[in-house]
Backbone of each chain as nested JSON, in Angstrom:
{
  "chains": [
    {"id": "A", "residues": [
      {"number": 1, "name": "UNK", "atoms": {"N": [-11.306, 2.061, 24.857], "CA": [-10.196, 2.45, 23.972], "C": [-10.497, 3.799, 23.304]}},
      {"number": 2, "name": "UNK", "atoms": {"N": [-9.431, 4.719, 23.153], "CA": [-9.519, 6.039, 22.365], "C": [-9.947, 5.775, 21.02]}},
      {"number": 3, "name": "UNK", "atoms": {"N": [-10.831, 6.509, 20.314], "CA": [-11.882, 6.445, 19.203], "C": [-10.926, 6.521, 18.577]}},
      {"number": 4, "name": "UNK", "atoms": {"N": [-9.617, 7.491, 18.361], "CA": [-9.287, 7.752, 17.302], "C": [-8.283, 6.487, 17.141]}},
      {"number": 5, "name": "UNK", "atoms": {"N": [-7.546, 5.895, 18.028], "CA": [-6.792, 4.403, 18.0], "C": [-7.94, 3.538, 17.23]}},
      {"number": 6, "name": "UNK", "atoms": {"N": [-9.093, 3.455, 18.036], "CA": [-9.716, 2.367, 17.011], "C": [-10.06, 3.147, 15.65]}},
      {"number": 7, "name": "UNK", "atoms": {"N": [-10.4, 4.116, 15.13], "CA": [-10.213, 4.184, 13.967], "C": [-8.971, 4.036, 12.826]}},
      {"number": 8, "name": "UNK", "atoms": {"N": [-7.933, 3.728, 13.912], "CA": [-6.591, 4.012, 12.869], "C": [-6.485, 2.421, 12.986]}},
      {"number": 9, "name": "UNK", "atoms": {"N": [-7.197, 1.721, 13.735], "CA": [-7.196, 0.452, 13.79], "C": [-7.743, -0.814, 12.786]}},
      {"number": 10, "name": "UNK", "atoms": {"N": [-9.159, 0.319, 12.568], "CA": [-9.611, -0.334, 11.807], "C": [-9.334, 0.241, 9.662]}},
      {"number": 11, "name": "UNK", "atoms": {"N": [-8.744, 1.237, 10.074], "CA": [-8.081, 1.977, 8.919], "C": [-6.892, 0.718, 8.665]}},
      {"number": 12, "name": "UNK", "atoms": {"N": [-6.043, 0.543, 9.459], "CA": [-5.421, -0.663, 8.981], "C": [-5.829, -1.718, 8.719]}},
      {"number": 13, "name": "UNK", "atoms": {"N": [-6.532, -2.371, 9.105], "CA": [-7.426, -3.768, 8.979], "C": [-7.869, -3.432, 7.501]}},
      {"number": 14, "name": "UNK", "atoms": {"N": [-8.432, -2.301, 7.266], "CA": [-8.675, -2.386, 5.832], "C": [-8.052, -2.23, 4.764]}},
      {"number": 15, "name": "UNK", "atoms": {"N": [-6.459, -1.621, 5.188], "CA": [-5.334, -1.605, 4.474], "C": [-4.731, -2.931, 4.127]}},
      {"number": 16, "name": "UNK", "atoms": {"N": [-4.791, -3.517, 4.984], "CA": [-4.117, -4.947, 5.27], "C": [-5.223, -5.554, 4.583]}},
      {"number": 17, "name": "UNK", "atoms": {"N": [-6.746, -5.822, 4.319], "CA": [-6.986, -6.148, 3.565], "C": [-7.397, -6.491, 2.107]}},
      {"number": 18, "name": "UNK", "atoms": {"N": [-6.426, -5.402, 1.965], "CA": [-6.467, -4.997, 0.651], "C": [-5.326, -5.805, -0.207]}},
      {"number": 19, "name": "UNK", "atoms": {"N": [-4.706, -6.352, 0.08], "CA": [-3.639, -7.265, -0.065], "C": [-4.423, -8.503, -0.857]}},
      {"number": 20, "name": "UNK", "atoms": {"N": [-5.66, -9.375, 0.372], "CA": [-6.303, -10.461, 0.498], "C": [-6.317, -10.622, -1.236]}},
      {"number": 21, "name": "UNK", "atoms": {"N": [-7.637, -9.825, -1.51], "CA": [-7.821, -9.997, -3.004], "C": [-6.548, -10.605, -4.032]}},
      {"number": 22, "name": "UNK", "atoms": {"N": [-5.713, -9.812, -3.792], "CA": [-4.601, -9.782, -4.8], "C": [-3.625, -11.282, -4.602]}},
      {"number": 23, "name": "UNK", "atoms": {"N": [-3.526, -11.894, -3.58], "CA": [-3.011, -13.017, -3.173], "C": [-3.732, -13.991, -3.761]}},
      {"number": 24, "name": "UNK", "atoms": {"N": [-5.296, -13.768, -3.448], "CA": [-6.093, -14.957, -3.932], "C": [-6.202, -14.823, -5.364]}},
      {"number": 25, "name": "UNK", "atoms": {"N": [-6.205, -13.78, -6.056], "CA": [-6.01, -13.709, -7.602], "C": [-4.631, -14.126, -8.323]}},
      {"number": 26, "name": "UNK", "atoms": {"N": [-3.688, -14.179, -7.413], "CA": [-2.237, -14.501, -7.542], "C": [-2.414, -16.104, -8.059]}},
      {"number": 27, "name": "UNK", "atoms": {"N": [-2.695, -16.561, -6.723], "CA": [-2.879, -17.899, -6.71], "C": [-3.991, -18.956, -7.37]}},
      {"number": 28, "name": "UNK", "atoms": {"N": [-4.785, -18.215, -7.836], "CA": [-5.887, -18.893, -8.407], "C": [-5.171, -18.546, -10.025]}},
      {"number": 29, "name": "UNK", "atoms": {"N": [-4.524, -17.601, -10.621], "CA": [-4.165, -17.505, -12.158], "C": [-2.74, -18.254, -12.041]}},
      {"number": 30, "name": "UNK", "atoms": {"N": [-1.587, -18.337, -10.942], "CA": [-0.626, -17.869, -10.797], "C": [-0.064, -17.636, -11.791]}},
      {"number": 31, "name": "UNK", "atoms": {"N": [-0.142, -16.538, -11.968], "CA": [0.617, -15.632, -12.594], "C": [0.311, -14.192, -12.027]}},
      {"number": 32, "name": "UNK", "atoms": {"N": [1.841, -13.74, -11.988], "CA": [1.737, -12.285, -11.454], "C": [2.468, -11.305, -12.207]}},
      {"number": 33, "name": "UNK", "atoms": {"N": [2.993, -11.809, -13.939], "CA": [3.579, -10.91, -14.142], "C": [3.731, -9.091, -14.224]}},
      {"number": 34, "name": "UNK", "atoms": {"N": [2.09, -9.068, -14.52], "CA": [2.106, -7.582, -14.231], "C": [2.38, -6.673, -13.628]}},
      {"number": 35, "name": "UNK", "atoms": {"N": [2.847, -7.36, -12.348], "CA": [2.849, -6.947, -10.901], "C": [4.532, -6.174, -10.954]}},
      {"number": 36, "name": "UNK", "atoms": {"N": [5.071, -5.155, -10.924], "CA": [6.347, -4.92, -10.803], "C": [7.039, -5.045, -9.149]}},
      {"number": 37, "name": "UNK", "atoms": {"N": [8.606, -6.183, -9.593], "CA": [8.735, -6.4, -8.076], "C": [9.003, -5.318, -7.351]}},
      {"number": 38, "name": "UNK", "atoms": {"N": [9.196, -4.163, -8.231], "CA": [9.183, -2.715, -7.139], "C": [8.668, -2.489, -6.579]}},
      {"number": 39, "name": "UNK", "atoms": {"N": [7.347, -2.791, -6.554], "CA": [6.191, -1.93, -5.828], "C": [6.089, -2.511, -4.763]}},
      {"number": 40, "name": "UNK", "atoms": {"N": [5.753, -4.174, -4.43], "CA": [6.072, -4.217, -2.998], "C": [7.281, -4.431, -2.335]}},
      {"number": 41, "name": "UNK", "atoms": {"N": [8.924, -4.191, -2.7], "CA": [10.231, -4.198, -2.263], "C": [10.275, -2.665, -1.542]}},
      {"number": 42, "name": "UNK", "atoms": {"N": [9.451, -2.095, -2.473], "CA": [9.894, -0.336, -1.999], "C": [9.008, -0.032, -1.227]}},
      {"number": 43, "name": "UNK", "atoms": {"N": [7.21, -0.421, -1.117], "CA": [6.514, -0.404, 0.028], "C": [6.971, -1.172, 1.38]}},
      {"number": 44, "name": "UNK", "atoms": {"N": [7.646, -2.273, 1.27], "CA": [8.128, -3.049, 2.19], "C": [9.225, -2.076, 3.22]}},
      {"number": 45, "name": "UNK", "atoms": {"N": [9.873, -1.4, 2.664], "CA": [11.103, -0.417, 2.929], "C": [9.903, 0.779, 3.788]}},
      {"number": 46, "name": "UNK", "atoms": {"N": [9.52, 1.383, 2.269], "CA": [8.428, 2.105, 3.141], "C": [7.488, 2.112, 4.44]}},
      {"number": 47, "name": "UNK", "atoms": {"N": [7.407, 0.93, 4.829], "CA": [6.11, 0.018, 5.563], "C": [7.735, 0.231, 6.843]}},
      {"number": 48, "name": "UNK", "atoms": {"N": [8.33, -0.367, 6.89], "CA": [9.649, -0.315, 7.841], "C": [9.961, 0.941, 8.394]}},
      {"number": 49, "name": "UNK", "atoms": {"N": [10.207, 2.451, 7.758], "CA": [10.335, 3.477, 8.087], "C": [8.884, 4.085, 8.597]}},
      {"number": 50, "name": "UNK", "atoms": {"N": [7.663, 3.338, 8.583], "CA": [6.492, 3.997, 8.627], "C": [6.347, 3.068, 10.311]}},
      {"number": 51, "name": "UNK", "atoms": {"N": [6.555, 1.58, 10.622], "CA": [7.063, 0.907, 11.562], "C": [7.935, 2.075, 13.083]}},
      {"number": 52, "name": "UNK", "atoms": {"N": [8.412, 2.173, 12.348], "CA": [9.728, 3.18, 13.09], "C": [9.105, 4.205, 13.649]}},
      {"number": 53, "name": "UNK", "atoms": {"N": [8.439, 5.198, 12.6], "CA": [7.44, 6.336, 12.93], "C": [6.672, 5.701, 14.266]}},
      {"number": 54, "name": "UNK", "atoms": {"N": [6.154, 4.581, 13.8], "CA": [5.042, 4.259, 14.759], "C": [5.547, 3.872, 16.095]}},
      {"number": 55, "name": "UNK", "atoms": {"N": [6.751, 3.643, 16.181], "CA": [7.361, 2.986, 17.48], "C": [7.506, 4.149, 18.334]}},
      {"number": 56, "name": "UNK", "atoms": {"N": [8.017, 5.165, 17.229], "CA": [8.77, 6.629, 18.209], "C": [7.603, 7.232, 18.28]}},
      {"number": 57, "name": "UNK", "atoms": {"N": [6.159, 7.33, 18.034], "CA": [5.061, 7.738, 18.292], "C": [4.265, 7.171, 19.334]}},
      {"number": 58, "name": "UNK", "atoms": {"N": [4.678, 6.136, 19.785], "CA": [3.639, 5.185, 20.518], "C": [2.367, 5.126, 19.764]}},
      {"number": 59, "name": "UNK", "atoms": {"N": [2.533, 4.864, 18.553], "CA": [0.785, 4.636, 18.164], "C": [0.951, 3.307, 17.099]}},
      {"number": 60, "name": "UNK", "atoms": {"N": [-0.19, 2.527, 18.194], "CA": [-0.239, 1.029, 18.533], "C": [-0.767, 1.127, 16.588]}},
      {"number": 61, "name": "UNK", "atoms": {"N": [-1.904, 1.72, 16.71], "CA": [-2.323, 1.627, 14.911], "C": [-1.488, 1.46, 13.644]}},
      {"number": 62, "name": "UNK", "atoms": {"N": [-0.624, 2.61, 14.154], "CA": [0.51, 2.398, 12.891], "C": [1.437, 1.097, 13.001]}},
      {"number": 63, "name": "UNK", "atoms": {"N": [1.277, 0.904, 13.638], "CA": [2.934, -0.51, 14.589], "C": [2.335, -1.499, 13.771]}},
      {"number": 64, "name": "UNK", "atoms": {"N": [1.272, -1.962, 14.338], "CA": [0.33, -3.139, 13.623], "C": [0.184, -3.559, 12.396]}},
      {"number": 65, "name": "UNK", "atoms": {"N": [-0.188, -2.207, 11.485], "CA": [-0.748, -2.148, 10.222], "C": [0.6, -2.566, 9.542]}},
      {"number": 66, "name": "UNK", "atoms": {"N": [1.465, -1.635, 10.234], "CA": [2.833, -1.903, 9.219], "C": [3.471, -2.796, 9.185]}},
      {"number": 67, "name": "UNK", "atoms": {"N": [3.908, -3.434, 10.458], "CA": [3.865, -4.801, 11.358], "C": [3.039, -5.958, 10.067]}},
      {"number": 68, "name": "UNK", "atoms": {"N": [2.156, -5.773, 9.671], "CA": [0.886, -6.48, 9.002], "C": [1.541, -6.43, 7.603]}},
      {"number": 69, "name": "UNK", "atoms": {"N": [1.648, -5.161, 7.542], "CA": [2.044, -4.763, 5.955], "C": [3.433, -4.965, 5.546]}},
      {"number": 70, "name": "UNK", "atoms": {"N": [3.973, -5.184, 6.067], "CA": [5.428, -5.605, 6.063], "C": [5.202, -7.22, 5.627]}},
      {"number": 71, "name": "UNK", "atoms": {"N": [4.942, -7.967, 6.041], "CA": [4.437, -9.17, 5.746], "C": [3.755, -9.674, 4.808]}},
      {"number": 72, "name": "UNK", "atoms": {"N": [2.256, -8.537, 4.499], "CA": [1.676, -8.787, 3.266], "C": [3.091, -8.029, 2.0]}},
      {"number": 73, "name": "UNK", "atoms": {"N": [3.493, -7.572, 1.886], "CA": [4.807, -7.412, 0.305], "C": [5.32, -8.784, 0.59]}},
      {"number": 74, "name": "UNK", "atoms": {"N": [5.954, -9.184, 1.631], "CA": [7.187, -10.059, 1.732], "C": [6.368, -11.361, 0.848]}},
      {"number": 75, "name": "UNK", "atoms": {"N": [5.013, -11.28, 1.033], "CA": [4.111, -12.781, 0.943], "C": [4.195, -12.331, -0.732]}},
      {"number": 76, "name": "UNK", "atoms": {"N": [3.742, -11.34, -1.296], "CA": [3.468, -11.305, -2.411], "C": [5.343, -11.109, -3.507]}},
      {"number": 77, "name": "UNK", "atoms": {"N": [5.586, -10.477, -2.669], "CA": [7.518, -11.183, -3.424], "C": [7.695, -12.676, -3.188]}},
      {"number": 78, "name": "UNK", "atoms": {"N": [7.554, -13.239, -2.654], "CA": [7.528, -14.739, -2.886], "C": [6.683, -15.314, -3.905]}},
      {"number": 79, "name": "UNK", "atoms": {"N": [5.253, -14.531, -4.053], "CA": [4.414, -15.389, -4.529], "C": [4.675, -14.787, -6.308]}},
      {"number": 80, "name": "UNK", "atoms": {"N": [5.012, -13.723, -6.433], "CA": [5.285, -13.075, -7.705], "C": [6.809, -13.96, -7.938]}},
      {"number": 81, "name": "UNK", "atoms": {"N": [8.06, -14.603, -7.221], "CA": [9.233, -15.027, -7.349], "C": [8.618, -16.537, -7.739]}},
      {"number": 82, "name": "UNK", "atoms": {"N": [8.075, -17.061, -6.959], "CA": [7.256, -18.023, -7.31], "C": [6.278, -18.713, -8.842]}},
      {"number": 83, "name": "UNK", "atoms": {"N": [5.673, -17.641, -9.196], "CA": [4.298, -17.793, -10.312], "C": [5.413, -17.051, -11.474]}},
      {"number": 84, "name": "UNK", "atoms": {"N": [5.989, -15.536, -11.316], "CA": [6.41, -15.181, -12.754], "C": [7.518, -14.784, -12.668]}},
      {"number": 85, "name": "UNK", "atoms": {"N": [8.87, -14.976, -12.189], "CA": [10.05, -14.882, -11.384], "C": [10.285, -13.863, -12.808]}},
      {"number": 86, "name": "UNK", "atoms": {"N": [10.709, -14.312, -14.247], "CA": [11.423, -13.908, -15.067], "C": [10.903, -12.263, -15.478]}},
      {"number": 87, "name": "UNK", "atoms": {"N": [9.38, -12.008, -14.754], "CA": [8.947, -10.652, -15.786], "C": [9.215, -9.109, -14.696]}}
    ]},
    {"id": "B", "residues": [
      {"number": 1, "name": "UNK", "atoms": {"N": [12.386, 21.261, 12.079], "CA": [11.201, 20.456, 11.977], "C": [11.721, 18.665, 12.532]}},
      {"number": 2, "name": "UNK", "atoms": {"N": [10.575, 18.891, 13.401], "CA": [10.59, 17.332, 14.599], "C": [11.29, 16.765, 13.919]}},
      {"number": 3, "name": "UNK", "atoms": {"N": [12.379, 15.216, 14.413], "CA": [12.834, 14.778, 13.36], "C": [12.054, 13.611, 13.245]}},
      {"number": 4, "name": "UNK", "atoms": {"N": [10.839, 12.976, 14.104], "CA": [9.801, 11.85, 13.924], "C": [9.058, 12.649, 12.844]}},
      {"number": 5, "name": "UNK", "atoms": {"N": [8.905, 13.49, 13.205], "CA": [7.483, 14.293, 11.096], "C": [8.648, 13.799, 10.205]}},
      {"number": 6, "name": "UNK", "atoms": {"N": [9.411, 13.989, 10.393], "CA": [10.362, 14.673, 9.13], "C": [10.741, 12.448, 8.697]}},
      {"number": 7, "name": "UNK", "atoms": {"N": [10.709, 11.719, 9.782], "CA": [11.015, 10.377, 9.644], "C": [9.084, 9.799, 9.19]}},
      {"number": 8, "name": "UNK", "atoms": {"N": [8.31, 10.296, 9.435], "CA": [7.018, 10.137, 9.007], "C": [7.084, 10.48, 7.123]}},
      {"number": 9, "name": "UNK", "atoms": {"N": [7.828, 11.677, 7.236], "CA": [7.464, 12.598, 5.665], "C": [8.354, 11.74, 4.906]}},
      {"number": 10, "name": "UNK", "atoms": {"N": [9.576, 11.156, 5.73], "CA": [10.45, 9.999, 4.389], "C": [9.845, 8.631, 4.212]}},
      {"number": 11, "name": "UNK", "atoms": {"N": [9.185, 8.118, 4.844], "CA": [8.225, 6.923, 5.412], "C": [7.237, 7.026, 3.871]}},
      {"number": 12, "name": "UNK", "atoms": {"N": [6.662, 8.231, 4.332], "CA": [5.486, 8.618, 3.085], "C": [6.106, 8.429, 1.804]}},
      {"number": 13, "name": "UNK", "atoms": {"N": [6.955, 9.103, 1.691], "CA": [7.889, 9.306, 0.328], "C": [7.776, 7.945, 0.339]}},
      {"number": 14, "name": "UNK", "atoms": {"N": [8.959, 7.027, 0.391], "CA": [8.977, 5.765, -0.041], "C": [7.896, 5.213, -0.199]}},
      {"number": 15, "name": "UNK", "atoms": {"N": [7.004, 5.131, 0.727], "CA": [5.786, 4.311, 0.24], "C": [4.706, 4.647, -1.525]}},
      {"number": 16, "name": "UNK", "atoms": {"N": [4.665, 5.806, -1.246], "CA": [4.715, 6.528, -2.044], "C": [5.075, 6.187, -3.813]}},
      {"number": 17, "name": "UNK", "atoms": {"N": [6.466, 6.89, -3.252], "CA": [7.204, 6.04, -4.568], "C": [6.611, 4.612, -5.193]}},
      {"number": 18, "name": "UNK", "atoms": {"N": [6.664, 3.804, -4.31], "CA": [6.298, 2.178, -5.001], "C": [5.551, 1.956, -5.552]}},
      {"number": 19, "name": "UNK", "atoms": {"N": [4.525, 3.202, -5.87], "CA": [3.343, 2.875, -7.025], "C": [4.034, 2.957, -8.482]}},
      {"number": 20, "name": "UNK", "atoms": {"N": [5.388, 4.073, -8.725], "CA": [5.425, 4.51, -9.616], "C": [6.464, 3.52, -10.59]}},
      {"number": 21, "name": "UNK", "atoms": {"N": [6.94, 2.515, -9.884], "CA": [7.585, 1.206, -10.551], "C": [6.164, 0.629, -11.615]}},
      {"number": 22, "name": "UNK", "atoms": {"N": [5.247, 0.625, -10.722], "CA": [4.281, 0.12, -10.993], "C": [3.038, 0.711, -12.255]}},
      {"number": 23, "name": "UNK", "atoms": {"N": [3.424, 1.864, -12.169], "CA": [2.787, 2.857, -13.029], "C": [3.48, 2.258, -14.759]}},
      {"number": 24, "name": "UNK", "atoms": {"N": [4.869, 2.229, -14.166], "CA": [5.856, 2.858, -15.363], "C": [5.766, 1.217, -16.153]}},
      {"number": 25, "name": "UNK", "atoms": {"N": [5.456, 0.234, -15.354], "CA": [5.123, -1.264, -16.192], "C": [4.011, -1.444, -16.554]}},
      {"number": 26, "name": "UNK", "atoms": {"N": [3.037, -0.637, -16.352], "CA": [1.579, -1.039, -16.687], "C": [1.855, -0.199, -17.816]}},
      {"number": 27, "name": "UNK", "atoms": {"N": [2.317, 1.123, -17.423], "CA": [1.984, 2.218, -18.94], "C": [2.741, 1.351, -19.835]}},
      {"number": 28, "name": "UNK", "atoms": {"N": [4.225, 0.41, -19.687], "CA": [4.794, -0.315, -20.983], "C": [4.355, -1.033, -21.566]}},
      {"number": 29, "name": "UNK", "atoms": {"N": [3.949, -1.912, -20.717], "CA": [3.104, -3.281, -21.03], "C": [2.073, -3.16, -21.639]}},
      {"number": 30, "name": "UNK", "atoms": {"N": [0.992, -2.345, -20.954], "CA": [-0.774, -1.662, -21.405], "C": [-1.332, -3.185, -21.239]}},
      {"number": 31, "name": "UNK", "atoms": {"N": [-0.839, -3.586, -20.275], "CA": [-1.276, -5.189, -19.072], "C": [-1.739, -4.745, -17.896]}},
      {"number": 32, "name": "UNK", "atoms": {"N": [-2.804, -4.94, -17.522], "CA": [-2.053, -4.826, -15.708], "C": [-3.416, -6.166, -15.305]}},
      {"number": 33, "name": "UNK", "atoms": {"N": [-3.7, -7.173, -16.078], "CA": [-4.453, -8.276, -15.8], "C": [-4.479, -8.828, -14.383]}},
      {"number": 34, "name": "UNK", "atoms": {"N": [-3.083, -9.087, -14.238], "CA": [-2.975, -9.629, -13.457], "C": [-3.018, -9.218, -11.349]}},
      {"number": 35, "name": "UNK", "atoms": {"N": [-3.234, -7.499, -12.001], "CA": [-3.674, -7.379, -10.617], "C": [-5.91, -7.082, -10.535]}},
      {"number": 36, "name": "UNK", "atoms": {"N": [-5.567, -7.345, -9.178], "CA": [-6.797, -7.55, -8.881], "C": [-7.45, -5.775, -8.585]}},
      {"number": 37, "name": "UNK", "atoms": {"N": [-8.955, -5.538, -9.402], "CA": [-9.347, -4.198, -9.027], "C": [-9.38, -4.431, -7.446]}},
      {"number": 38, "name": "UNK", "atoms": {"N": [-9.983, -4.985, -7.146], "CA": [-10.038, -5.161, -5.448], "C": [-8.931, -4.175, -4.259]}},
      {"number": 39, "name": "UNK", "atoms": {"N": [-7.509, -4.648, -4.676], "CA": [-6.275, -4.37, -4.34], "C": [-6.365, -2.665, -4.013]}},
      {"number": 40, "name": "UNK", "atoms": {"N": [-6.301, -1.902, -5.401], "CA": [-6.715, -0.719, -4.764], "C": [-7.66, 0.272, -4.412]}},
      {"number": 41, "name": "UNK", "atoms": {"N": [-8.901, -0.783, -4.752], "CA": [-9.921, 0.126, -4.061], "C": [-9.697, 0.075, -2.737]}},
      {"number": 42, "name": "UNK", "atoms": {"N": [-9.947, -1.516, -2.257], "CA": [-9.53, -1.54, -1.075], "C": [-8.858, -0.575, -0.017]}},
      {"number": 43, "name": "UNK", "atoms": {"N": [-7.405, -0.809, -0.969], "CA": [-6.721, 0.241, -0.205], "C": [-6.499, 2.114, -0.559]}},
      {"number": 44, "name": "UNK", "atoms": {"N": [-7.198, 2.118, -1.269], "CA": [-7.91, 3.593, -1.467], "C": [-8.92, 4.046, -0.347]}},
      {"number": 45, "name": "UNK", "atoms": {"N": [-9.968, 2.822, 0.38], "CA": [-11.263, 3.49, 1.005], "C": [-10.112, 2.776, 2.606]}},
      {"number": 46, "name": "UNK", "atoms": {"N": [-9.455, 2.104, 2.386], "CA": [-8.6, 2.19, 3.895], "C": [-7.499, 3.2, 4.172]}},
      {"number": 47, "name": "UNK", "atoms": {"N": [-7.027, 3.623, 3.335], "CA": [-6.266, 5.109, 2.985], "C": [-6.948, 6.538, 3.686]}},
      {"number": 48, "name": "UNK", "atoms": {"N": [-8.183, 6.935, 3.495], "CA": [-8.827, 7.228, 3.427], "C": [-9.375, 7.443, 4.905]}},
      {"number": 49, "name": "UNK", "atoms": {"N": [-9.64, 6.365, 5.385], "CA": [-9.715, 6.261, 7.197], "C": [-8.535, 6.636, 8.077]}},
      {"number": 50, "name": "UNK", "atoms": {"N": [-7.165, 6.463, 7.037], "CA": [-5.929, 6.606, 7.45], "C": [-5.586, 8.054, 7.39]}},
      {"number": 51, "name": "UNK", "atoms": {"N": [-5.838, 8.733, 5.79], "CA": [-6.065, 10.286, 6.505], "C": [-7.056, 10.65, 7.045]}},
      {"number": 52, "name": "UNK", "atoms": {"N": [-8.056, 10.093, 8.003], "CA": [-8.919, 10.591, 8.391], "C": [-8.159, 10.815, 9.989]}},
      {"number": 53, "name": "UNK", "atoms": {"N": [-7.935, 9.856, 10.443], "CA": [-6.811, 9.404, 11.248], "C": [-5.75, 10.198, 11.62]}},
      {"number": 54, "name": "UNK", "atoms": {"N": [-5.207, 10.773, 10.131], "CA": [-3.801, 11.83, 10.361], "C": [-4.73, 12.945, 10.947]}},
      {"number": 55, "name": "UNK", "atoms": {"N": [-5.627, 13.59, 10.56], "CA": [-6.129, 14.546, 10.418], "C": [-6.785, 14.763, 12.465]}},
      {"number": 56, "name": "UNK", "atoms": {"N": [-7.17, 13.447, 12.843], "CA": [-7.754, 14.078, 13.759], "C": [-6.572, 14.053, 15.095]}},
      {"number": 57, "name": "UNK", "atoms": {"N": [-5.232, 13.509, 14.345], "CA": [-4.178, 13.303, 15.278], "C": [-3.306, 14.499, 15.117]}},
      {"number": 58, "name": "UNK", "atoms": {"N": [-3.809, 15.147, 14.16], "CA": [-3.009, 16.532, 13.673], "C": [-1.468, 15.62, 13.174]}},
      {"number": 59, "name": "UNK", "atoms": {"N": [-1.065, 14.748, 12.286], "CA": [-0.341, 14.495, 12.016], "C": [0.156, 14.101, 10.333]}},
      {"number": 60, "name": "UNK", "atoms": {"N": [1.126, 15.407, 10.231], "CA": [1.215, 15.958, 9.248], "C": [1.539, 14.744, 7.848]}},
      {"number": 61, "name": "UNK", "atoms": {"N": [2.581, 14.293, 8.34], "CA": [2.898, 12.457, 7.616], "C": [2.071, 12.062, 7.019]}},
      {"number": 62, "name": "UNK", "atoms": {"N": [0.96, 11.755, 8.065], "CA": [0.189, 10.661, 7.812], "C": [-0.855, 11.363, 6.595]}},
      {"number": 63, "name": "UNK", "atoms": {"N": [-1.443, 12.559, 6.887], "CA": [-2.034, 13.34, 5.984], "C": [-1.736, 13.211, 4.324]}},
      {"number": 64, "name": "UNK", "atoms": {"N": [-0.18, 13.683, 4.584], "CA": [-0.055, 13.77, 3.143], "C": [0.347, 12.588, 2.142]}},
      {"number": 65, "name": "UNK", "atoms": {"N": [1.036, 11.376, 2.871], "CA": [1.113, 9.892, 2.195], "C": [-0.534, 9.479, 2.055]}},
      {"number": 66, "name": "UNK", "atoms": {"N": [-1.382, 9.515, 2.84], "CA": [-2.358, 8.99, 2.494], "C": [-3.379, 9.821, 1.564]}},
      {"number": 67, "name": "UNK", "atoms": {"N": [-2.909, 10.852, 1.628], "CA": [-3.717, 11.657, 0.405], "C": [-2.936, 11.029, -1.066]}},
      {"number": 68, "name": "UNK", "atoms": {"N": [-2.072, 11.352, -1.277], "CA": [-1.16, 11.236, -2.662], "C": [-1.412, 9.212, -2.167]}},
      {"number": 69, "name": "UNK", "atoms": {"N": [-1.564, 8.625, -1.559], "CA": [-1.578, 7.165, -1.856], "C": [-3.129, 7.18, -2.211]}},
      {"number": 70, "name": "UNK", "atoms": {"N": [-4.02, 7.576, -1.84], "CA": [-5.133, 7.707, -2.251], "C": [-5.162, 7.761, -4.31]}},
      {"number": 71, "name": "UNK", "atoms": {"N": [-4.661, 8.895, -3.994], "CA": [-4.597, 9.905, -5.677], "C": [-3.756, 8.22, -6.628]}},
      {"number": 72, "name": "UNK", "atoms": {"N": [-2.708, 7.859, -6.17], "CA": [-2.097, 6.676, -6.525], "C": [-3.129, 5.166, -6.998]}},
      {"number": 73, "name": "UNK", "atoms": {"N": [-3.887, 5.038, -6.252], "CA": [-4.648, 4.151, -6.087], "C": [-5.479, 4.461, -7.119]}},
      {"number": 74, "name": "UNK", "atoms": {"N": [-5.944, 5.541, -7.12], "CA": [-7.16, 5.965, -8.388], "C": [-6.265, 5.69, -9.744]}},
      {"number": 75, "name": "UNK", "atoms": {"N": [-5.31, 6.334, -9.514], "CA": [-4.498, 6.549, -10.837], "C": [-4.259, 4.507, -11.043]}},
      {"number": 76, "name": "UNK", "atoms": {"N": [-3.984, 4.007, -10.754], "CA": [-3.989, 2.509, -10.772], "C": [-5.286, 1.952, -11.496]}},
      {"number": 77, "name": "UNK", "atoms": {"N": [-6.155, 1.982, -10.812], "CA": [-7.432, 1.57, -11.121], "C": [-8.473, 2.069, -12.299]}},
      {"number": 78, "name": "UNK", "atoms": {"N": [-7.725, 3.29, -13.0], "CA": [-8.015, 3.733, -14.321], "C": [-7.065, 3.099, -15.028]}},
      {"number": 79, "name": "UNK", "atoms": {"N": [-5.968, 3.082, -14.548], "CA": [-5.149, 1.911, -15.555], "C": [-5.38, 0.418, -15.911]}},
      {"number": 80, "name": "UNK", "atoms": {"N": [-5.742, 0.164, -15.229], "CA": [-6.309, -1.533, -15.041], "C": [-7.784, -1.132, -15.842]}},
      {"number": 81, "name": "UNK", "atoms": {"N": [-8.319, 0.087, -15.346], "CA": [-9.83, -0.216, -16.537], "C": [-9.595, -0.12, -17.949]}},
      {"number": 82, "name": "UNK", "atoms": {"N": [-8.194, 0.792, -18.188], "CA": [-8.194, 1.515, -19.522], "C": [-7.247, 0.136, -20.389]}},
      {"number": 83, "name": "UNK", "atoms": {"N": [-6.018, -0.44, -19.66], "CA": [-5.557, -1.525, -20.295], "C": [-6.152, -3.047, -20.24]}},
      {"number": 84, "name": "UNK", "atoms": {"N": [-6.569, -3.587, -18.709], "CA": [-7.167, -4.857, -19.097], "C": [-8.182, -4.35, -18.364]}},
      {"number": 85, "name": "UNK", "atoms": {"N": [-9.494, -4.173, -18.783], "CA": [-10.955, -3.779, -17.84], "C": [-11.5, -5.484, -17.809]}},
      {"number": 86, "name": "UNK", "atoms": {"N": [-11.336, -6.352, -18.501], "CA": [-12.171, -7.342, -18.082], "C": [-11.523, -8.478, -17.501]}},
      {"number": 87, "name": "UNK", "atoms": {"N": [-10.452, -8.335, -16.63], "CA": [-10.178, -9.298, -16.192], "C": [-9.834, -8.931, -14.27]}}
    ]}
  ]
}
């Protein structure tokens, strides 16, 4: 595989796990009020147009991550609608 | 200018943006407990691989969202030390 694919590969893997923490801190206090639901509604949007980029690029790295990251917001808008819906 | 850069450079923007929902509730609140430091270091040192990534793909997008998401991430993580550092 091309070095620079696996580096954008593993550049996502570590993007995407950057999420982990914050889920398991979600769920272990639940509470998320601090969390504004903007930030992952508008990364989610963001993550979609960055999707797109990656499709019309053919680059498998970006597809994935965003693909990934698209999923990690959607998880944490549930889990913030969930634990502190009102803040 | 390509219209995939130019769909990369709005990609960035939005993503971008979604810190600053996030900025603008921590600076109100002078809370941000409930997120985890983890969250953006994480995705500060995977950012990071990501412009490393733009850079050796010569791709202009990716460069400059992950620089300013970088700069974002820091700016986060002084907030979380300066309003809740011990949690």
């Amino acid at each position: 595989m091309d070095t620079v694919v696996l580096l954008g590969l593993i550049a996502g893997a570590v993007t995407s796990l950057g999420f982990i923490p914050q889920f398991i801190r979600g769920y272990r206090t639940k509470e998320l009020k601090d969390i504004s639901y903007f930030m992952p509604a508008i990364l989610a949007v963001g993550m979609t147009l960055w999707l797109l980029y990656g499709v019309l690029k053919e680059a498998l790295p970006i597809i994935v991550a965003n693909a990934f990251g698209i999923g990690c917001c959607l998880v944490l808008l549930v889990m913030k609608k969930m634990y502190s819906p009102r803040s």
